[in-house]
N, C-alpha and C positions, 0 to 999 in steps of 0.2 A: 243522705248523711255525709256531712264531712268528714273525712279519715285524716289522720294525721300522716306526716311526713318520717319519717325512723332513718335514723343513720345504724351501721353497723358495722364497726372499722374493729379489725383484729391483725396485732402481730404475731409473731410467734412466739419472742423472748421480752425479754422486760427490758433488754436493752435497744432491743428496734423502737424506730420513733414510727410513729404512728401520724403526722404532724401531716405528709404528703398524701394520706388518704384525706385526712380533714380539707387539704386546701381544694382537692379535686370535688369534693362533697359538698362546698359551703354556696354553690350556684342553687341548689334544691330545694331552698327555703326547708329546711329540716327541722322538725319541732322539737326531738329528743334525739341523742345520739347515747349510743352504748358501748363503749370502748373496751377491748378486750387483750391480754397482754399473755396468749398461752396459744401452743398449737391445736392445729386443727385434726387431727387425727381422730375426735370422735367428737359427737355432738355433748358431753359432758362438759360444759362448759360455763360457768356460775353466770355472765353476763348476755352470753348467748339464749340458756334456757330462760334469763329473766325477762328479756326482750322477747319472748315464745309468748310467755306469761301477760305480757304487756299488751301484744297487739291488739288489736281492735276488728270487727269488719269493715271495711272501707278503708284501712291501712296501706299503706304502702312502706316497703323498709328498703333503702338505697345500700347497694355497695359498691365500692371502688370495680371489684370483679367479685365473679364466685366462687375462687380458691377462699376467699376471706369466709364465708358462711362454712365451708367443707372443702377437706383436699378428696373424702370418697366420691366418687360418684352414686353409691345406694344412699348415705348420710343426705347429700342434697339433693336428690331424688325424694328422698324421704320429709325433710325440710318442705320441701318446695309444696308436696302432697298436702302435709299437715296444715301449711299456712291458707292455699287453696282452697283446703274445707272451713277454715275462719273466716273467708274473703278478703285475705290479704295478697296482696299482688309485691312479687321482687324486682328490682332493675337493677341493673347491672351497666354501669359508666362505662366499662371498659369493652366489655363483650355487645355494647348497646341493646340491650335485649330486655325483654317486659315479661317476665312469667303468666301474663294474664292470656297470652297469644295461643293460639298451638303451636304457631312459627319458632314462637318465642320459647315454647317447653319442647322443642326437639331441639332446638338450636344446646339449650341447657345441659337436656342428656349428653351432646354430642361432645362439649366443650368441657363438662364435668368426666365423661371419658377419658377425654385428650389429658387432661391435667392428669386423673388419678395413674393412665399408662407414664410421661412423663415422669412423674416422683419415684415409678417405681423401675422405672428404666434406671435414671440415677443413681438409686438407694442400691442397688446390683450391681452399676459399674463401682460407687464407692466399696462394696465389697471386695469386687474382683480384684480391684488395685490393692485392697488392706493383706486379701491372700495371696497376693503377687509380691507385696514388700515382705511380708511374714518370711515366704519361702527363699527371698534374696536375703533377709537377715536385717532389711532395712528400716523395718515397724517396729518403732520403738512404745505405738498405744501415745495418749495426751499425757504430754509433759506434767510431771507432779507437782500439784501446786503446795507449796511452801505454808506454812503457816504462821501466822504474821508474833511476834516475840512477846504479844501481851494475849495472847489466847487464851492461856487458862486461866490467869486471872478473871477474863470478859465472858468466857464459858462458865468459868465457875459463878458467878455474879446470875452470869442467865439460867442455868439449871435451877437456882435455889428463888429464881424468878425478883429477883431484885433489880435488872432491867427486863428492855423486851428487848426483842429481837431485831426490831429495827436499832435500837439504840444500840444491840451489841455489834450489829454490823458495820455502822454509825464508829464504833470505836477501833473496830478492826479494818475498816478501808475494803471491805469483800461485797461482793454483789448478791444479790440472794440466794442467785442459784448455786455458788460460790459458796456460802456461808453453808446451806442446809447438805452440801455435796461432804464438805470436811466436818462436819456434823455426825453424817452418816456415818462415815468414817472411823470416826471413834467410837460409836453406836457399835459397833462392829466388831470393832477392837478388843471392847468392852464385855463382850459378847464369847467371842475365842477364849479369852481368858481366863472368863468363867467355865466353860467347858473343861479347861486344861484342871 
């Protein structure tokens, strides 16, 4: 039985381009690809699970690397497991590696390690620095973003659902994660007020 070919390219934000996994990806003759535009922190993931849903036996699903399927190492341990029992096999461009191996599934463990130690090395020095500015007086936290001078009008319009949300973001110049963060915001607001 023929399997098909799977691409599976994930960034973290909506504003990473996704454009250099495709070009490394496009040598693979790839039958479908599934682009995904949210971090990897769990396997919850609407275009990730759809492609779960999709594969076949005899599949194969390419990635750039295997941070892009999971930054845990039990997540794609887990992934790798589950595809295994459908007989789909993963590659990895970057890591050159074939999940079908045993070579190739210790190499995976070792390399999904590396990364998950990695992030969280990081994620603790970006701490260490935030409680080192804090205690110099230097941390001022992300700069507050402004909100642009036809908001409520464009808020008011979207609450009573007279646009959508792309179109109000559309009229306010804001990014989504932008748009639904000062959203919260007054959710919030909204929220205290009532209380008082």
């Amino acid at each position: 039985m023929n399997g098909k070919n799977i691409a599976y390219v994930r960034v973290s934000t909506v504003d990473q381009n996704e454009e250099r996994q495709l070009e490394l990806l496009k040598n693979c003759s790839i039958d479908k690809t599934f682009i995904e535009k949210v971090s990897a922190k769990d396997t919850d993931r609407p275009k990730f699970q759809e492609m779960i849903d999709y594969v076949r036996e005899g599949d194969t699903i390419y990635v750039t690397d295997f941070s892009r399927l999971s930054r845990s190492t039990r997540d794609l341990l887990n992934t790798i497991e589950c595809l295994m029992k459908k007989g789909v096999k993963e590659i990895s461009l970057k890591e050159n590696l074939d999940s079908s191996s045993p070579q190739g599934r210790l190499m995976i463990t070792m390399i999904g390690a590396i990364n998950q130690f990695e992030r969280e090395i990081l994620l603790e020095r970006q701490r260490e620095g935030i409680e080192i500015a804090k205690r110099k007086g230097k941390y001022k936290g992300r700069k507050r973003i402004e909100r642009p001078a036809n908001w409520d009008r464009v808020i008011g319009d979207y609450m009573v659902r007279k646009i959508t949300a792309k179109k109000a973001m559309e009229l306010l110049g804001l990014k989504t994660s932008t748009f639904y963060k000062l959203l919260n915001e007054d959710k919030k607001l909204d929220e205290m007020e009532i209380d008082i």
